[in-house]
N, C-alpha and C positions, 0 to 999 in steps of 0.2 A: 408219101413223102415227096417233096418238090424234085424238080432234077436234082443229081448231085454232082458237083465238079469231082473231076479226076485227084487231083493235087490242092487243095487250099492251101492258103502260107507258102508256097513250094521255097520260099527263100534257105541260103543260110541261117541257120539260127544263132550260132555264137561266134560272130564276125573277127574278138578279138584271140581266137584260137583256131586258124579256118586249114583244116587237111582237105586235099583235092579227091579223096574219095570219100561217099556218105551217101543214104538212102532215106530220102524223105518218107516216112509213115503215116501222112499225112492224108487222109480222104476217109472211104468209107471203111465202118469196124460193124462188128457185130455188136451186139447193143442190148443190155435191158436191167431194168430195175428192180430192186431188189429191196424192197420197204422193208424189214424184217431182217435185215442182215442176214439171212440164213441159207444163203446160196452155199456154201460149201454142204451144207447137210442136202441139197436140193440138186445136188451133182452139176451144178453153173460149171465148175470148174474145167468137166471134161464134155459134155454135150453142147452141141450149138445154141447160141442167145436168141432169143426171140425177134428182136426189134434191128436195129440198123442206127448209125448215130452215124453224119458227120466230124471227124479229129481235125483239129484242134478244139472246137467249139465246143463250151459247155453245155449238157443236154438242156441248160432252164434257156440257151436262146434261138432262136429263130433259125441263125444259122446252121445249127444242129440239126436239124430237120427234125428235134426232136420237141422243143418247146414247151418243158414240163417244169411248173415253181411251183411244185409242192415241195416237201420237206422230203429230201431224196435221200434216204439213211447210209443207204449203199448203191452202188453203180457198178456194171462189168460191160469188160470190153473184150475183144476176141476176134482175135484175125490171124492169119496163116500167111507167112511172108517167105519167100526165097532168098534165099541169101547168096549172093551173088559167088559163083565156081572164082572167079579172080582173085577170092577174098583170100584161098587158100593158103594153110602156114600163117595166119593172121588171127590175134585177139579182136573177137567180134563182141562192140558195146553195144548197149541198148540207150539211149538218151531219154531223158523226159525234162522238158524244158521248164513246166511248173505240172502239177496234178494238186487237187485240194477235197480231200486233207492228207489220210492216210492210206499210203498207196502200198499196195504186194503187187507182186508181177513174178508173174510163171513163166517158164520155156518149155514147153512139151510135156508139160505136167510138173514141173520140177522148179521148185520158189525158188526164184535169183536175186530177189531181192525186195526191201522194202522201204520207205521213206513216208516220214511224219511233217509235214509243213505244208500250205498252199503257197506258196510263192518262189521258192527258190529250184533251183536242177540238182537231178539227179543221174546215177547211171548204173547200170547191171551190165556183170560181165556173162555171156552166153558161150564161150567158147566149150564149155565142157559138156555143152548140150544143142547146141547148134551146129549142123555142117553145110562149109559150103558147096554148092549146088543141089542143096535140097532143102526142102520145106521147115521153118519151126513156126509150131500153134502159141502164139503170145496169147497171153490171158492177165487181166488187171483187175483187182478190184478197189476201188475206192470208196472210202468211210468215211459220212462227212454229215457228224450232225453238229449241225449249227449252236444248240442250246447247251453243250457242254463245251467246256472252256478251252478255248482255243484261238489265236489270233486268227481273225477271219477279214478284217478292214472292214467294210461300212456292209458288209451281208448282210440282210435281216435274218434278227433271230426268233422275228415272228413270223406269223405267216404272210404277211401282204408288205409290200413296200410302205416304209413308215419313217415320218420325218427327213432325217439325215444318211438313214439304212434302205440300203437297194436290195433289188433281185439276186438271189444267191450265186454261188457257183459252187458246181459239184464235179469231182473229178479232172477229168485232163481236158486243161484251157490255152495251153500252148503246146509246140511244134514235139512230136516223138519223133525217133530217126537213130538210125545205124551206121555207124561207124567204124571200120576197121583198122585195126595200131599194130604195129610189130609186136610180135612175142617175145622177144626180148627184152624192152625195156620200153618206155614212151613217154614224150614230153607230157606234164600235165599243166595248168592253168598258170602261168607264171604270174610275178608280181614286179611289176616297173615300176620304179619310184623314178621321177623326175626333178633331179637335180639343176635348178636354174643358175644357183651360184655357182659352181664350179663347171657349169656348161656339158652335162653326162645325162644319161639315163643309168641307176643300178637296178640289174634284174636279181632278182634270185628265184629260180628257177628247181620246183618238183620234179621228180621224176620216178614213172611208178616204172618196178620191176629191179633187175640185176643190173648195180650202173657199174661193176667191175670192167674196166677193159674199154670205156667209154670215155670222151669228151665230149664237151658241150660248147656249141660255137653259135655265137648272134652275130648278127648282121645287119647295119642300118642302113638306108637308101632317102633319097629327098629325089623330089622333082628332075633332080639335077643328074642322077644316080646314088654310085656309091661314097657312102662319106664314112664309115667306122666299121672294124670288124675285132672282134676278140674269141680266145676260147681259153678253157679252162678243163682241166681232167675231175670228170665226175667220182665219187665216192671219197671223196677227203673229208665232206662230209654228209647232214642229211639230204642236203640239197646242193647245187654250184651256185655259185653268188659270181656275177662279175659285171664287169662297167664298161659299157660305149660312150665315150668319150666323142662331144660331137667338135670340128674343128671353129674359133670365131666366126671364121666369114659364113661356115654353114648354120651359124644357129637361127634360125625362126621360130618364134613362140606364138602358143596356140592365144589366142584370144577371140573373145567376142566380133571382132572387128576382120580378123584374118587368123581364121580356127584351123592353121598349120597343122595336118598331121605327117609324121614319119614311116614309112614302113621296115618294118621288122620280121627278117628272117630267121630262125632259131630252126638249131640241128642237133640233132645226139649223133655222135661218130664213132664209129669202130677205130680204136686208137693204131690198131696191127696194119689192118688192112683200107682204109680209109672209104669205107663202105658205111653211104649215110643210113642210121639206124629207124632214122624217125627226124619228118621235118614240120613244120606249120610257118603259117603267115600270120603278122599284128599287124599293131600301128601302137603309137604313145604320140602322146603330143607334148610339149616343154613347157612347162609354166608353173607360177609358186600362189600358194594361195595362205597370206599374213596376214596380221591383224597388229594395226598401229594404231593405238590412241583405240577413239570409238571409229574407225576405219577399218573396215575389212579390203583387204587391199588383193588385186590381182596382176601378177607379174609386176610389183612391187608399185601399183598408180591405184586411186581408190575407183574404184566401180561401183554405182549405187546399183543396187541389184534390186531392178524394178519385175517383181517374179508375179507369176500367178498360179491360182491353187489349181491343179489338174489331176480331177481323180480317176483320168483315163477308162469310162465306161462308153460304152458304144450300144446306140437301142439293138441293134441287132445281134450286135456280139457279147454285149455284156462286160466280162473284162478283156477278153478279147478284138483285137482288132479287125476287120474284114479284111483290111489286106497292109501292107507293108508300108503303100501307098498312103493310106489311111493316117500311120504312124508322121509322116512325113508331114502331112496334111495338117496337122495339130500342132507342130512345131511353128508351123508357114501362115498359121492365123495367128498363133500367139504372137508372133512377130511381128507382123502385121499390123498388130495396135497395139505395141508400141514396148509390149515386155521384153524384157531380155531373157528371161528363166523363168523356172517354173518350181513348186513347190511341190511333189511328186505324190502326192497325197494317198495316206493307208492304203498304200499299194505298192510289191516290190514292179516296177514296170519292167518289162522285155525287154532282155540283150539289144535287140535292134532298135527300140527307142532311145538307146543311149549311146550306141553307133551315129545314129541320124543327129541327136545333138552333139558331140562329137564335131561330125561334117558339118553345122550349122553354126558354130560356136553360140549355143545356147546352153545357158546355164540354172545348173539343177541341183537340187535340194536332196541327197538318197535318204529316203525315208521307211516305213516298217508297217505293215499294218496292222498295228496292235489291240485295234480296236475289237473286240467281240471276247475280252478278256475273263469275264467277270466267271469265276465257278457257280454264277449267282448264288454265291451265300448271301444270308442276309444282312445288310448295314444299317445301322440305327442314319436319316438323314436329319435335316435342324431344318427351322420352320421361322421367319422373322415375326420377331411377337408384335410389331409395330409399337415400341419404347426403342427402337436403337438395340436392343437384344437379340436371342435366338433360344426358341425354347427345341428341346426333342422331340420327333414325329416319328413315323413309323418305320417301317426295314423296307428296303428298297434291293432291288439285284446289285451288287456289291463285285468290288474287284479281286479277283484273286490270279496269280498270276505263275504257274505254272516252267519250269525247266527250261520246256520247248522254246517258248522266246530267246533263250538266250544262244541256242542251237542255231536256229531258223534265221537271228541276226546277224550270228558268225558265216551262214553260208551266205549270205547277202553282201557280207562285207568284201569276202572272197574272191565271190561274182563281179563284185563291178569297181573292185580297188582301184583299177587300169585307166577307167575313163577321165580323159581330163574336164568334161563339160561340168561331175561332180562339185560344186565348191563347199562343200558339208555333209555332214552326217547329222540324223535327227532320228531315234529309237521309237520315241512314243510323244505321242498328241493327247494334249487335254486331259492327261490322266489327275488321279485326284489322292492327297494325304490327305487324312483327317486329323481336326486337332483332337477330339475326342478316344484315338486308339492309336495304336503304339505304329501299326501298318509296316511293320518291320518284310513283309513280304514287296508291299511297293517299294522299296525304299532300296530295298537290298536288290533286283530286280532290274531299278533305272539306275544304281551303281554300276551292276554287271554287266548289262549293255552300254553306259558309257564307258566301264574300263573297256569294254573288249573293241570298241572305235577306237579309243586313245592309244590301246597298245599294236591295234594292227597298222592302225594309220599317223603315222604322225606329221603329213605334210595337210590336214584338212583341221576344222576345226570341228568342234563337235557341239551341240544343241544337246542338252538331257530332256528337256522335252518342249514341245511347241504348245504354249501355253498353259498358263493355269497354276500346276505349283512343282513350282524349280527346287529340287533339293539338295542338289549339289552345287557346294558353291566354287568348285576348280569348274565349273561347265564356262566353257571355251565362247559361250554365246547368252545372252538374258534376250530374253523375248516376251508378248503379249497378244493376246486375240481381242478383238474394240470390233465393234460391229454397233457403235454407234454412229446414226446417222444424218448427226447433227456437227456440219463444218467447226462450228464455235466452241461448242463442248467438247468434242474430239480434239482441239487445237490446246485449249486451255487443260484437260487433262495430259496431254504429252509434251506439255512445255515445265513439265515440275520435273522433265528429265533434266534441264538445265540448272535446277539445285539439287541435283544428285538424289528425286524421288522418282526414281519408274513407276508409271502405271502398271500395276497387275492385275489379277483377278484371287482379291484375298476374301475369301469369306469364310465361313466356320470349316469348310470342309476343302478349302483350298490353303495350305499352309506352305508359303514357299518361302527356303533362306533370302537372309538380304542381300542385296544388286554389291557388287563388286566391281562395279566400274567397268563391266565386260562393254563390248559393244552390243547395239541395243538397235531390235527391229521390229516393227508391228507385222507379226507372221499371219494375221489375218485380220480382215478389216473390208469393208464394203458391202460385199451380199445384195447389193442391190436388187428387191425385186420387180421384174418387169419381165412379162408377157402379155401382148396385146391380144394372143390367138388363146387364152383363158377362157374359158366360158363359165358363167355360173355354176357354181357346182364340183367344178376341176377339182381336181387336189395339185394346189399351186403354193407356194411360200417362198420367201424369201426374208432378211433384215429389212426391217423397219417398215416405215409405211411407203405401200407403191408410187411412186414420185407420178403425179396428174398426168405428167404429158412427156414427150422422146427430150425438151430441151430442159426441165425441170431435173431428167436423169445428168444431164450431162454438165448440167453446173456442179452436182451435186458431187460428182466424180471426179473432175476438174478441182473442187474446190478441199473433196478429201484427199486426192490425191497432193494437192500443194503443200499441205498441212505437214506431211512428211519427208517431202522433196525439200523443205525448205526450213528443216530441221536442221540444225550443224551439229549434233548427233546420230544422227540414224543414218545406220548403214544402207537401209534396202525396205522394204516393204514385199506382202505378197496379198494381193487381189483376191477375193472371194468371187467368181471362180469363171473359168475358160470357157465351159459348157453349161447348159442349164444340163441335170441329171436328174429324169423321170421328173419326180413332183417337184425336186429343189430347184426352185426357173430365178434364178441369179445370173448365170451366166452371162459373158461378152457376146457369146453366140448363142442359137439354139441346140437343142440334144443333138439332133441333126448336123449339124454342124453350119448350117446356114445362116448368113449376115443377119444379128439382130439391129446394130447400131453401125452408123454412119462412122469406116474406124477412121478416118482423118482425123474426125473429132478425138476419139477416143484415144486416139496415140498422140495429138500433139497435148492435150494432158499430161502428160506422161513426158516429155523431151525436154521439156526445164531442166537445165543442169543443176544437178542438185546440189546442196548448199557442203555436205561434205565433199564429194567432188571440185571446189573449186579449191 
């Protein structure tokens, strides 16, 4: 195995809940695989692993020092950490920032806990088996087969990378770490809504443990200092709800332009003796996200929201970032040429990607990675008879969709309610009704994860899915995927939006209600392919055919891009895509992250003020 750093990631991991004590777990574990799931009967449990794995990294990359993409059924991990003597008289957590899929974790032999999702956090309590100033044996294992049903984003559920589906990821892919809370009671993930008409932020505010005898006090600050302070006595009900109230002259709103954030101090208090029980650090930022007409409007002025798709993979890290740095880096090219946001593509991304846009005032699409759904039962598909018809073909791997999505959506929603760079909510991409079957399982599915956006959020709007077939007609957004790429035809097909016909994508197996006059964006579109460093043989693809030469791309881009900018319907558009990813060489950049195109060219495309903007 190569060297191995002490610390990777060493950062914070959840910026918008930050306590000043915590214990990165981040470096080297014990390690080994376990094809056969049958490490419990093979005593993994209690005897040392074989191998060695870098954490956070998934074992399929490089970074890992472990570099293995075969089909990794199960995974264990094993390390022995001290727990710091300071800690004492304190509830000791266990964090795990993402694991994928299905995660158990022991403390000293003894299950604390378990968790079913690859994308979202989780946490185990260790106090009743951990002591401070002495050793606990952590032990993990993670269960993670691809080919049975489960959202996984663009995984492959074969074995080699194929098409549109990458290199897998198995187990823990983000930051694990320890944290110590009062025993008593402890602040847990708050929810800030930001009120821009009446110039407030309202929190309402969890709290795990005994809130008798308690209050709860926020505190807001600007550049300037202090501007609002409130409290409220805990247990009136299941949680304290109350409002900072910010004064005129201090309001600043976050925008694109000037992405103001506020810091926020939140306290639980001993109501007797004024002894703070438990304190953390945020941020909110102020601003309203509407929709007017076909305008979707930010801090009540329209913003063409010129996004690109980012399915955030990295060659070496896989879903994983190398460093933090990295994160930042992705935001600083998409900028760059010329996008303002990004379309967060079947993947939930890390807490501190969405901190970094946050501080960048880039704006972002929260999306789900639903992809890898199918129970693969079998579905009869349709087959065009060339008459204008469709006759019946064979059974193809089919959709079927599973509880857990609607779980794994709820912790996602939770997770990143707070951020203001979010301007939407989007559950599932490209999924499919069939006219042929009743699909009561999809149908019921993309209601459930829209109701549960609509009811926890009601300052964003919500997308039921990003293209293909819309079945709800109260969704908050109508959209389409065009990866034609021909300027004329792509113009003349989304000019029928101006007699009230959206282009969709209807064919026998895509059946979506009619347009309701929502506002209306082509969520994907472009794909251009081009890579010059190709060679015979590659495995390379992209939409349409590779444009001859670098200025044939850039008319081409230039000229589909107008098509939309100069639409007096369309809110925004999103780019196919940031990065070239493995074989998919579309990209603005390469996988690498290295300048493919000249981005002067490429951003002042893009800087047309667009036709609903004016």
């Amino acid at each position: 195995m190569a060297k191995l750093p002490a610390i990777p990631r060493p950062e914070y991991p959840r910026p918008q809940l930050v306590r000043r004590d915590w214990l990165c777990l981040n470096g080297r574990w014990q390690f080994e695989i376990d094809q056969g799931d049958s490490g419990l009967d093979r005593g993994l449990l209690a005897r040392p692993l074989k191998d060695a794995i870098i954490v956070p990294f998934c074992p399929e990359s490089k970074l890992s020092g472990v570099e293995n993409t075969d089909y990794l059924n199960a995974v264990w991990y094993r390390r022995e950490v001290t727990i710091p003597r300071a800690w004492k008289g304190r509830r000791i957590l266990l964090h795990f920032q993402a694991s994928d899929y299905d995660t158990f974790v022991w403390a000293n032999g003894t299950e604390v806990g378990r968790h079913r999702g690859g994308m979202t956090p989780f946490s185990c309590d260790l106090t009743a088996v951990a002591t401070p100033g002495k050793k606990v044996a952590l032990v993990i294992r993670a269960r993670d087969n691809p080919r049975e049903s489960a959202p996984s984003g663009k995984q492959s559920w074969v074995f080699a990378n194929s098409g549109c589906h990458y290199t897998r990821t198995t187990g823990i892919w983000q930051t694990v770490w320890l944290e110590p809370v009062a025993q008593r009671a402890h602040l847990q993930r708050p929810k800030i809504v930001p009120d821009l008409a009446h110039g407030r932020f309202l929190i309402e505010q969890p709290v795990a443990g005994a809130q008798a005898g308690l209050s709860y006090r926020a505190r807001l600050r600007d550049q300037r200092g202090f501007i609002s302070e409130t409290e409220c006595i805990c247990g009136a009900g299941f949680y304290p709800r109350l409002e900072l109230v910010i004064p005129d002259a201090r309001q600043h709103l976050w925008s694109p332009e000037d992405p103001h954030l506020y810091d926020l101090e939140l306290e639980l208090v001993d109501t007797v003796t004024g002894e703070i029980v438990d304190e953390v650090k945020s941020y909110a930022g102020l601003r309203s996200v509407s929709i007017d007409g076909f305008a979707v409007k930010l801090n009540g002025r329209p913003v063409f929201q010129r996004l690109v798709l980012d399915q955030g993979y990295y060659p070496d890290g896989i879903l994983t970032a190398p460093s933090d740095a990295a994160l930042v880096n992705d935001i600083k090219l998409s900028l760059a040429a010329g996008f303002n946001g990004a379309r967060l593509h079947q993947k939930v991304f890390e807490e501190r990607f969405l901190y970094h846009a946050d501080r960048l005032g880039y704006l972002v699409w929260g999306e789900f990675s639903d992809w890898g759904l199918a129970g693969r039962a079998p579905v009869r598909t349709w087959t065009a008879d060339g008459k204008g018809g469709y006759v019946r073909g064979g059974n193809h791997i089919g959709n079927e969709y599973p509880a857990t999505y609607l779980t794994q959506w709820l912790e996602a929603l939770e997770r990143d309610f707070n951020h203001p760079s979010i301007v939407g909510w989007c559950p599932l991409n490209e999924s499919e009704s069939r006219r042929d079957e009743r699909n009561t399982i999809h149908d019921d599915i993309m209601r459930g994860m829209f109701q549960a956006a609509k009811m926890y959020d009601a300052t964003r709007p919500v997308l039921d899915v990003s293209g293909y077939c819309h079945r709800l007609s109260e969704s908050d957004i109508y959209d389409s995927h065009d990866y034609d790429q021909n300027p004329k035809t792509f113009a003349a097909r989304h000019a029928a939006l101006m007699q009230d016909k959206p282009w969709g994508n209807e064919s026998p197996v895509h059946s979506s209600v009619p347009w309701q006059g929502q506002p209306y964006f082509v969520s994907e579109f472009g794909g251009i392919w081009w890579n010059p460093k190709a060679k015979p043989g590659d495995a390379s693809w992209g939409y349409g055919d590779r444009p001859k030469s670098l200025e044939e791309f850039y008319t081409r881009f230039e000229k589909l891009c107008r098509v939309l900018l100069d639409h007096p319907r369309m809110f925004g558009y999103c780019y196919t895509q940031l990065t070239d990813v493995y074989q998919e060489q579309n990209g603005i950049f390469f996988f690498d992250r290295k300048k493919k195109y000249d981005l002067k060219r490429v951003r002042a495309a893009q800087q047309r003020t667009a036709a609903i903007e004016k």
